[in-house]
C-alpha positions in Angstrom: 0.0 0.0 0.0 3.0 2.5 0.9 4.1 2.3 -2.1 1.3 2.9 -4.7 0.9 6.7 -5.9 -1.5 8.6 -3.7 -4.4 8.2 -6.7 -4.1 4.4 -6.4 -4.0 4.6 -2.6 -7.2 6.2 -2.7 -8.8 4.2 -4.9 -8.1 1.3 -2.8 -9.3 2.8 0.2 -12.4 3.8 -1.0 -13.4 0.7 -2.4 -13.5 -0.9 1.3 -16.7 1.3 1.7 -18.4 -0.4 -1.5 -21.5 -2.4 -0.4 -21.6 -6.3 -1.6 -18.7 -8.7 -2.0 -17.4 -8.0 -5.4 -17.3 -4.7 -7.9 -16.8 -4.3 -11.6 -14.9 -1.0 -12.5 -18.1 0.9 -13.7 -19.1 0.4 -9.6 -15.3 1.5 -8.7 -15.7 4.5 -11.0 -18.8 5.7 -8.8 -17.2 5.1 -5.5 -14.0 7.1 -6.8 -15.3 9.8 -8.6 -13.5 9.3 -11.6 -13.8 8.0 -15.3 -14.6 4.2 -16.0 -11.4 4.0 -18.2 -9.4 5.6 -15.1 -11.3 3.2 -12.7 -10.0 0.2 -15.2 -6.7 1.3 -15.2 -6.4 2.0 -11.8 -8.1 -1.5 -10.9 -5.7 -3.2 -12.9 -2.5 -2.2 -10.7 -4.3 -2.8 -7.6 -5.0 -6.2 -9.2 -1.1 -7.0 -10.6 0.2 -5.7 -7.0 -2.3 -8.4 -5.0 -4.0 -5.9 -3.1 -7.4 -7.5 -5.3 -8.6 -10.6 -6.9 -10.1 -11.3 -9.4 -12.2 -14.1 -10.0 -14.6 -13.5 -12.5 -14.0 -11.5 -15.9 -14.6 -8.1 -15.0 -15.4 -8.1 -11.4 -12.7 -7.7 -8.6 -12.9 -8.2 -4.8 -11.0 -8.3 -1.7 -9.3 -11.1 0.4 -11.1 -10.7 3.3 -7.9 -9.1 5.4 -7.3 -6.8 2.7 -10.8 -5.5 2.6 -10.7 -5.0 6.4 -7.3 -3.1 5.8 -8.7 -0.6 3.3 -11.8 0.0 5.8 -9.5 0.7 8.5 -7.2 3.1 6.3 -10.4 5.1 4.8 -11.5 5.6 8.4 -7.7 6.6 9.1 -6.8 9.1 6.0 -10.4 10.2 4.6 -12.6 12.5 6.6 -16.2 11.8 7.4 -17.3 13.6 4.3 -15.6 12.1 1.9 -16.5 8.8 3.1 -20.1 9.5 3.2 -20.3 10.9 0.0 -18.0 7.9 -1.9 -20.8 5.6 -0.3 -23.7 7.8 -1.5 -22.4 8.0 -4.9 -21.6 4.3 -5.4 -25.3 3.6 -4.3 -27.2 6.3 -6.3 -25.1 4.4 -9.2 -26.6 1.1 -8.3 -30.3 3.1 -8.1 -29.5 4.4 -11.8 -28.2 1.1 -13.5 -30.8 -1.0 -12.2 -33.4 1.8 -13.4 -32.0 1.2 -16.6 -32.1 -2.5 -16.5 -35.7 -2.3 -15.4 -37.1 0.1 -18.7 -35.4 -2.6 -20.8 -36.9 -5.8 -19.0 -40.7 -4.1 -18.2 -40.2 -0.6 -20.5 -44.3 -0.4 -20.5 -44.9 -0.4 -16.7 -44.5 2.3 -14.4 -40.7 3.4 -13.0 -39.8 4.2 -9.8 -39.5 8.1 -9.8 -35.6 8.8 -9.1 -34.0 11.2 -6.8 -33.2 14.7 -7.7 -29.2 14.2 -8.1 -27.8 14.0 -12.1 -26.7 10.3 -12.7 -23.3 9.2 -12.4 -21.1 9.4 -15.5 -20.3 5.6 -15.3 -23.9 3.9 -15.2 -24.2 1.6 -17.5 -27.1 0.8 -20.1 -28.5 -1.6 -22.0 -28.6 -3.2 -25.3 -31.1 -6.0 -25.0 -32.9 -7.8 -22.7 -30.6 -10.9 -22.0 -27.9 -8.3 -21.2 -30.1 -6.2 -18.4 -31.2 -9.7 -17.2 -27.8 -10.6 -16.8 -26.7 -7.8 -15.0 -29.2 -7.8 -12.7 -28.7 -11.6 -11.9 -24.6 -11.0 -11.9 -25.1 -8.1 -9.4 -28.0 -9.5 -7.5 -25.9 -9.9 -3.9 -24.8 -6.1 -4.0 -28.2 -5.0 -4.7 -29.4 -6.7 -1.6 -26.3 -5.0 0.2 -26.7 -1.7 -1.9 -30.4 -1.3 -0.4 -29.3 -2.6 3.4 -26.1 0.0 3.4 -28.7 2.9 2.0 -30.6 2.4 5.1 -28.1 2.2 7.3 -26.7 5.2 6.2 -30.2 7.3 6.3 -30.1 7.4 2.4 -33.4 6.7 2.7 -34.1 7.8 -1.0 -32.4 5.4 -2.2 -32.9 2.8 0.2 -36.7 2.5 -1.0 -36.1 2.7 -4.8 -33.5 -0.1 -5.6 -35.9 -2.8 -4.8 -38.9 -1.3 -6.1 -36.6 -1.1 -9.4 -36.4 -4.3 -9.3 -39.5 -5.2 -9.9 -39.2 -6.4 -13.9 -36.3 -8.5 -12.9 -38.1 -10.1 -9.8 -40.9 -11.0 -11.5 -38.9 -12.9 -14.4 -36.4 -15.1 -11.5 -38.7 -15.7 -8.9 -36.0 -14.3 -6.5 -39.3 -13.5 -3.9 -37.8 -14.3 -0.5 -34.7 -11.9 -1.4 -36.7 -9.1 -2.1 -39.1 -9.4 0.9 -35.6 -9.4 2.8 -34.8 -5.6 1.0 -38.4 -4.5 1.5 -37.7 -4.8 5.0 -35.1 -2.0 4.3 -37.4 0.2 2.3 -40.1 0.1 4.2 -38.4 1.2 7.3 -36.9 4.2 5.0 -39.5 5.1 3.7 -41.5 5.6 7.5 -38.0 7.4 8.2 -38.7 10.0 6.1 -42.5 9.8 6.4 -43.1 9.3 2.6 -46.7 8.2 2.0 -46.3 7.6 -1.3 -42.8 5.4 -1.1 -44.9 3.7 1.5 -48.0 2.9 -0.7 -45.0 1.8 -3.4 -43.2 -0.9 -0.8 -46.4 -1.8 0.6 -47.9 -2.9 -2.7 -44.2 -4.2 -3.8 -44.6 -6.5 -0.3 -48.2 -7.8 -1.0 -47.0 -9.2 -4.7 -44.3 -11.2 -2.9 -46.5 -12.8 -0.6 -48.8 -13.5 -3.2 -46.7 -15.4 -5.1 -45.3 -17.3 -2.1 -49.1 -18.3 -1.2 -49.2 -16.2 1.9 -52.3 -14.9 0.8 -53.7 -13.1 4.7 -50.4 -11.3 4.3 -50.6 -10.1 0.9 -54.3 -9.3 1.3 -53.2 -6.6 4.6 -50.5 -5.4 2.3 -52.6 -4.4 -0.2 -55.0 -2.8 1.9 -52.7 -0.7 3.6 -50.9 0.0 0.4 -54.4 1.1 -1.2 -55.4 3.5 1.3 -51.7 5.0 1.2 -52.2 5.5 -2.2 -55.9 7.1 -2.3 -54.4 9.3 0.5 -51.6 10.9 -1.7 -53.9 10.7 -5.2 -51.3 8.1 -6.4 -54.4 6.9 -9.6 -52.0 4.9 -11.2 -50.6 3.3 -8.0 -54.0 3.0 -6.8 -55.1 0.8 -10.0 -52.1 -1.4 -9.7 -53.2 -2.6 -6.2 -56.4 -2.8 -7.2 -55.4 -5.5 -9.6 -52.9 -7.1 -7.4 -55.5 -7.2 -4.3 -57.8 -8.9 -7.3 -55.2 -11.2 -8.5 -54.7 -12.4 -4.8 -58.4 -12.9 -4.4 -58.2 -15.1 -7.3 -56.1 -17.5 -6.4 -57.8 -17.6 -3.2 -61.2 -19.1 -5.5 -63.2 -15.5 -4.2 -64.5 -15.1 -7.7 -66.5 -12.0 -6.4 -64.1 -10.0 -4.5 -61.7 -10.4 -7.4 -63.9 -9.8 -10.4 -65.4 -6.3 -7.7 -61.5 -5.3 -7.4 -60.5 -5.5 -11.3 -63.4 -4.1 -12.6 -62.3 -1.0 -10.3 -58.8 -1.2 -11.7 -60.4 -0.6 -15.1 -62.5 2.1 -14.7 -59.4 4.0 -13.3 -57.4 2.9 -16.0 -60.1 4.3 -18.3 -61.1 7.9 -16.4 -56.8 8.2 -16.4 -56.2 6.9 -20.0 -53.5 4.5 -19.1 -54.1 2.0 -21.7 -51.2 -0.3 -20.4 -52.8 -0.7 -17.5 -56.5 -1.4 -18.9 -54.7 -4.3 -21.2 -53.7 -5.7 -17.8 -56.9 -5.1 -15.9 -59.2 -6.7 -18.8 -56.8 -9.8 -19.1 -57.0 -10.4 -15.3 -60.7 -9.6 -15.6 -60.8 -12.7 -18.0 -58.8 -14.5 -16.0 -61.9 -14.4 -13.1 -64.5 -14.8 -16.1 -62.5 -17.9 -16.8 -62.2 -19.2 -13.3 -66.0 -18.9 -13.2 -67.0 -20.8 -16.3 -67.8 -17.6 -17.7 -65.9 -18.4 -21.0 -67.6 -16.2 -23.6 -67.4 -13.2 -21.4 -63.8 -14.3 -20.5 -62.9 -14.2 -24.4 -64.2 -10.7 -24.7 -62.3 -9.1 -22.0 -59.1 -11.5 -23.4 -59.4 -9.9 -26.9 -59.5 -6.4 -25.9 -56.5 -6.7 -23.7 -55.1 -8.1 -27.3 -55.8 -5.4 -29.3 -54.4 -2.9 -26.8 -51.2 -4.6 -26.1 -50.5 -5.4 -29.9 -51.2 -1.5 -30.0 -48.7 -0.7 -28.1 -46.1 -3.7 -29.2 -46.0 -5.2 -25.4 -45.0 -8.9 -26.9 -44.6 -9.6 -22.9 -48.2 -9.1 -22.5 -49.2 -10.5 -25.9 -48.2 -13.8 -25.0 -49.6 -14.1 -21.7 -52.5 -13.1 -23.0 -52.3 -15.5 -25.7 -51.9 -17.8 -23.4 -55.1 -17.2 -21.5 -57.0 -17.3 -24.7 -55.9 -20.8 -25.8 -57.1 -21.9 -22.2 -60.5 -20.3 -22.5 -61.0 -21.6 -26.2 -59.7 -25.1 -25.1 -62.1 -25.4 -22.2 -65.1 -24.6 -25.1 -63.3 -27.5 -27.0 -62.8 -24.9 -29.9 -59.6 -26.9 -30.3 -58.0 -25.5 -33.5 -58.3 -21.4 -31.9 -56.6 -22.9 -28.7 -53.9 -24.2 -30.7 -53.5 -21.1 -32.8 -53.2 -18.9 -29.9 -50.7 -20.9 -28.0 -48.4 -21.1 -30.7 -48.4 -17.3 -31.1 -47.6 -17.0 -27.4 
C-alpha cells in the first residue's frame, strides 16, 4: 500500500466502503469519482500488485484481510465527508443502473420516480434484454447489500427505490424471499422519512411477494394498507395497480367476487386516467376471473380487448400471456384449433 501513488492509494481505500462482496470498475468509477477507463486502469495495478482478486471476468474483490485493511485506512486518511459521500455515490449508481435495466426488461410499466441528483457518469445501459437480465442476476448480492447499506446510512431515498426497481427483474427469477428481505429495508426508509407515497410503493411491492409465495392473509393486509396510502396521496396509477394485485390475490384464493369487484375497479381507473397499459392488464386479469368462473364467452371478450391494446402498443410480454389465457378459454369450449392457434403465437 505505501508504495502505490496517492491516486491508487485512494482508490483502494475507497473501495472498502463499496457495499456487496465484489465490484466491476463501472461500480469502482462511482465510488472514486472518476472516469470508468481511469477506474480500469487504476483497478488493474491494484490487481497486478495483489491488493485485489479477481475471480470473475470483470469483477474484482478483496481477500477478506485486505478489505478489512482498506476500511480501517479510509477511516484513518479520509474524513467523514468524503466517506459519506463515496458511499452515496456508489449507491445512487446502483439506483440508476438497475433503473436502466428495469425500462429494458418491463419498459411499459411504471418506473420508480428517481432522486433529484444528475446520474453518475459511469452507469451503465443496456442493449437487450438478455444483457439487463444478466446484470441484474450478476449483481443480484450487491443490490441486496446496496439497499441494506442505504438504510443504514439514512439514504433513505435510495434505500426504498432499488428494490422497487427491481420489480421487472423479480418478477422474471422468482427471486421473492430476497426481495421481501430488501423490502424490509425500504419500508423502514420510507416511514423514516415519512413518505406516503414510497410507502403505498413498498407496501404494494410486499403484498405481490406474498402472493406469489401463497401467503395470501399477508398479501391481502398489504394491499389494503398500500391502497389507502395510495388514495391518501392521489397516487391513480398506483392505486389501479393494487387494485389489480388485491384482485389477482383474491383469485387465487377461489373468491371469484371479491376479485372480479377489485379488477373491474382497476379498469375504470385505468379508463377515467387513460392508461391503456394498465386497462390491457386489468381486462386480461378480468378474463382471467371470467375464466375461473365458467364464464368463457365473457372471458374471451375481455381476453381480446386486452389483445388489441397490447398489440397496439407492441408489449410482446403481455401478448403472449395473453395469448396464453385465450388458448385456455378456447380449449375449455373445445374450440380446439383457436386454442392451438393462440398458443403457438404466445
Amino acid at each position: 500500500y505505501e508504495h502505490l501513488t496517492p491516486e491508487q492509494q485512494r482508490m483502494f481505500r475507497l473501495l472498502g466502503l463499496h457495499p456487496g462482496y465484489d465490484f466491476s470498475a463501472a461500480s469502482a468509477a462511482a465510488i472514486a469519482d472518476t472516469t470508468l477507463e481511469r477506474a480500469q486502469a487504476l483497478l488493474e495495478t491494484l490487481l497486478d500488485e495483489h491488493l485485489l482478486e479477481q475471480r470473475t471476468c470483470g469483477h474484482y474483490r478483496f481477500h477478506d484481510l485486505l478489505h478489512v485493511y482498506a476500511k480501517e485506512r479510509t477511516k484513518g486518511e479520509d474524513d467523514a465527508h468524503e466517506r459519506e459521500a463515496a458511499i452515496r455515490r456508489v449507491l445512487n449508481w446502483y439506483l440508476y443502473t438497475a433503473n436502466n435495466a428495469d425500462r429494458v426488461i418491463a419498459p411499459l410499466r411504471r418506473h420508480v420516480p428517481l432522486t433529484a441528483e444528475s446520474a453518475p457518469p459511469s452507469i451503465l445501459t443496456f442493449a437487450s434484454h438478455r444483457d439487463a437480465l444478466n446484470w441484474c442476476e450478476i449483481e443480484r448480492a450487491n443490490l441486496i447489500a446496496a439497499t441494506r447499506t442505504a438504510a443504514a446510512h439514512n439514504h433513505n431515498g435510495i434505500a426504498w427505490r432499488i428494490p422497487t426497481a427491481l420489480y421487472g427483474f423479480v418478477i422474471l427469477r422468482k427471486h421473492w424471499h430476497e426481495w421481501l428481505l430488501v423490502h424490509q429495508d425500504a419500508l423502514t426508509a420510507a416511514r423514516c422519512i415519512g413518505d406516503r407515497f414510497a410507502e403505498g410503493w413498498v407496501l404494494n411491492g410486499f403484498g405481490i411477494a406474498y402472493t406469489e409465495l401463497q401467503r395470501y392473509p399477508e398479501a391481502i393486509d398489504c394491499f389494503h394498507t398500500a391502497l389507502n396510502l395510495r388514495r391518501q396521496v392521489d397516487d391513480r396509477i398506483g392505486e389501479s395497480e393494487t387494485l389489480n394485485n388485491l384482485g389477482e390475490t383474491y383469485r387465487r384464493l377461489g373468491q371469484l367476487t371479491e376479485a372480479i369487484e377489485n379488477y373491474q375497479k382497476a379498469l375504470a381507473i385505468c379508463r377515467e386516467i387513460g392508461d391503456r397499459h394498465g386497462e390491457s392488464i386489468s381486462l386480461n386479469n378480468l378474463g382471467k376471473a371470467r375464466y375461473d368462473a365458467g364464464q368463457y364467452v365473457a372471458a374471451i371478450k375481455c381476453h381480446s380487448s386486452a389483445l388489441t391494446i397490447c398489440r397496439e402498443s407492441a408489449d410482446r410480454y403481455s401478448e403472449a400471456e395473453i395469448r396464453n389465457d385465450l388458448g385456455d378459454t378456447y380449449r375449455a369450449l373445445e374450440r380446439f384449433d383457436s386454442a392451438l392457434d393462440h398458443y403457438t403465437e404466445a
